[in-house]
C-alpha positions in Angstrom: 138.9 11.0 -129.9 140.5 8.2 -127.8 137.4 6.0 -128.8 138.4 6.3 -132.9 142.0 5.3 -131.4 141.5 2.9 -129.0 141.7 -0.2 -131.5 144.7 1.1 -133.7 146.5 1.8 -130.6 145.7 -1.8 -128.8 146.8 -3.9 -132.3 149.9 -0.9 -132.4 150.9 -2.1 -128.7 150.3 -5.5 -129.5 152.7 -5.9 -132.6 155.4 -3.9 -130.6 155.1 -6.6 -127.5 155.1 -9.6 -130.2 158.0 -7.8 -132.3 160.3 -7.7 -128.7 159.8 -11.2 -127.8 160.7 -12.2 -131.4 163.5 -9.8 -131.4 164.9 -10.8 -128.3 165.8 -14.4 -129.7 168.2 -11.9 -132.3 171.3 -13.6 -133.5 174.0 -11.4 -131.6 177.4 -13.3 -133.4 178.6 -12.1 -137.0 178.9 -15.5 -137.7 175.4 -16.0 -138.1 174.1 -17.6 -140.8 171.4 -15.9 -143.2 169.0 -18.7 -142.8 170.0 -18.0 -138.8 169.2 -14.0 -139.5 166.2 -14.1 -141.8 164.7 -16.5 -139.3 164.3 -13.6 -136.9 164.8 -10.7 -139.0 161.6 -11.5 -141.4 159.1 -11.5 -138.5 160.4 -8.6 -136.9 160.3 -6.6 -139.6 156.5 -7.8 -140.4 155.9 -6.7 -136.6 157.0 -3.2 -137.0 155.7 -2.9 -140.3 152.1 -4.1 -138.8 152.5 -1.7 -135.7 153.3 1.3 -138.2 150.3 0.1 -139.9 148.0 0.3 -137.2 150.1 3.3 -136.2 149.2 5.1 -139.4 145.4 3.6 -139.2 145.0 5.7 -135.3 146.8 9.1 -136.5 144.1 9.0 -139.9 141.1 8.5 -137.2 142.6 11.3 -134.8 141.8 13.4 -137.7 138.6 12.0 -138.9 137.7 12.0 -135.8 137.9 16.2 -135.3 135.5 18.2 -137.2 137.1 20.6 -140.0 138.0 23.7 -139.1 137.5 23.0 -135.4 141.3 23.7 -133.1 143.0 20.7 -131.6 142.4 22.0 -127.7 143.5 20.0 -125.2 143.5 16.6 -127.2 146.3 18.2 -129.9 149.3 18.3 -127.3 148.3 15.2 -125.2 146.7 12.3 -128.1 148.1 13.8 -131.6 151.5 14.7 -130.7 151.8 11.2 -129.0 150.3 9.8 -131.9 152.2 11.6 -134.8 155.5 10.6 -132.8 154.8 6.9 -132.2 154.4 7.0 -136.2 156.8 8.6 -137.2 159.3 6.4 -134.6 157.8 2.8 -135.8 158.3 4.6 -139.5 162.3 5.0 -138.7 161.9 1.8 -137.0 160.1 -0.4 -139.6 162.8 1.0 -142.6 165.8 -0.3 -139.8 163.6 -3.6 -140.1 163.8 -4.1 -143.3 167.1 -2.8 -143.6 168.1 -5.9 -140.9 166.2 -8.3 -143.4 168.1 -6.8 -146.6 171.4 -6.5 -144.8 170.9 -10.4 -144.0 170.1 -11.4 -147.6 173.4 -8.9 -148.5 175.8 -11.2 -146.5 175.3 -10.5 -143.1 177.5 -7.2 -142.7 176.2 -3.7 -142.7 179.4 -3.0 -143.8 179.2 -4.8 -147.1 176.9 -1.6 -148.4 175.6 1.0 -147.6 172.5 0.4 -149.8 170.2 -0.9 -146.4 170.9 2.4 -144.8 170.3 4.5 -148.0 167.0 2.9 -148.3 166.3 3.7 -144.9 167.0 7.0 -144.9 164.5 7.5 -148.5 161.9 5.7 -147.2 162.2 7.6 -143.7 162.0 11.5 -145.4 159.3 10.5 -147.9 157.5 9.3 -145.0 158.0 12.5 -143.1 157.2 14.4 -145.9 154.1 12.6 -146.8 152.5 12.9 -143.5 152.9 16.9 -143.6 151.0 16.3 -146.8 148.3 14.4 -145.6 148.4 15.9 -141.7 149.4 19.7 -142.3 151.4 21.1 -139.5 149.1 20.2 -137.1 150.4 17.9 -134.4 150.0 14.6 -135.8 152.2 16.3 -139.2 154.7 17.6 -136.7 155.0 15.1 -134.5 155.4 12.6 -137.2 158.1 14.8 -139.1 160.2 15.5 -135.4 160.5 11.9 -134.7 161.5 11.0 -138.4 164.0 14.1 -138.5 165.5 12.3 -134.9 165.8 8.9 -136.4 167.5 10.5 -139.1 170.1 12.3 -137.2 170.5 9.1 -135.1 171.6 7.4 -138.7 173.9 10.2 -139.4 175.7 9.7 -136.2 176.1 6.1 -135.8 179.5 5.3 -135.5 179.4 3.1 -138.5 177.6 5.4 -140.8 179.4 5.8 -144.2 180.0 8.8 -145.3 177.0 8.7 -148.5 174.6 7.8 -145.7 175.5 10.2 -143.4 175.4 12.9 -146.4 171.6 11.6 -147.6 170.3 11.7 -143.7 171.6 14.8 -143.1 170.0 16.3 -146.0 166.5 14.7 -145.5 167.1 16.4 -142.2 167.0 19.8 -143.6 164.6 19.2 -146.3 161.9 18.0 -143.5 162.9 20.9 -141.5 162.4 23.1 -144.5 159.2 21.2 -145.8 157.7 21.4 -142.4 158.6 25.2 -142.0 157.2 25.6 -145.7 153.7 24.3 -144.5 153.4 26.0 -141.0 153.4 29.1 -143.1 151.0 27.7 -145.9 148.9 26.6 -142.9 148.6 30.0 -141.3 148.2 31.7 -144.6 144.8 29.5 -145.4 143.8 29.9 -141.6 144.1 33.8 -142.5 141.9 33.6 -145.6 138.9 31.7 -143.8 
């Protein structure tokens, strides 16, 4: 299994270590200008987007890589769960990306809508619920889904979270919770009929 990996995870690591030394240079005063913001916002957000990338590129050989039918063993807990996690993080964390890049095209301010956070949060629960499609509630579908449902929670939180945004997280929340519920019993039912 960590030989199907081994390459997804390298060029993973690798974007993540190129996306901090471009982040670091981050413009930290709100009078930036766009040109200022985009200059380090657009590469940063390619970075994560490229890490999720190669994120989503190990998780689909984890599986490929296990014959059907067959239990995850050892490998499940230690190399899937890590795996569906570090997707479902650089998931959260490549929607904050480009919610940087459209918040910096908006103006500069988070505050001037709430419309970088809302697409966040969409494109953060489809995610979630598309890898318990593809990945059932195995742990790369779990994984994926608990570290999405985190991010999402961290968004309701923040201290500057409107109160639509807040709303919209904290119902993706639930739904992911349900949908993931909803498919550890579809799961168990079709491992029943076999």
């Amino acid at each position: 299994a960590i030989n199907a990996i081994a390459p997804a995870w390298l060029a993973m690591w690798t974007f993540e270590n190129l996306w901090q030394f471009t982040f670091v240079n981050a413009p930290m005063a709100s009078s930036a200008t766009m040109g200022e913001q985009l200059r380090c916002f657009v590469p940063c957000s390619a970075l994560l987007c490229a890490a999720y990338g190669s994120s989503l590129a190990a998780c689909k050989r984890l599986k490929a890589a296990r014959a059907p039918g067959t239990a995850a063993g050892v490998v499940g807990p230690l190399i899937e769960l890590s795996s569906g996690v570090n997707a479902g993080w650089l998931s959260a964390a490549s929607c904050i990306g480009a919610a940087l890049v459209l918040e910096s095209l908006m103006g500069g301010s988070a505050q001037a809508s709430s419309a970088p956070a809302i697409a966040l949060a969409c494109a953060a629960g489809a995610g979630g619920m598309l890898s318990l499609r593809a990945w059932g509630a195995g742990w790369l579908g779990l994984g994926y889904t608990g570290a999405v449902m985190w991010a999402l929670q961290a968004v309701r939180y923040g201290p500057a979270t409107p109160a639509d945004v807040q709303a919209l997280a904290y119902g993706g929340v639930c739904a992911l919770g349900a949908a993931a519920a909803a498919t550890l019993v579809v799961d168990n039912m079709k491992a029943k009929q076999r």
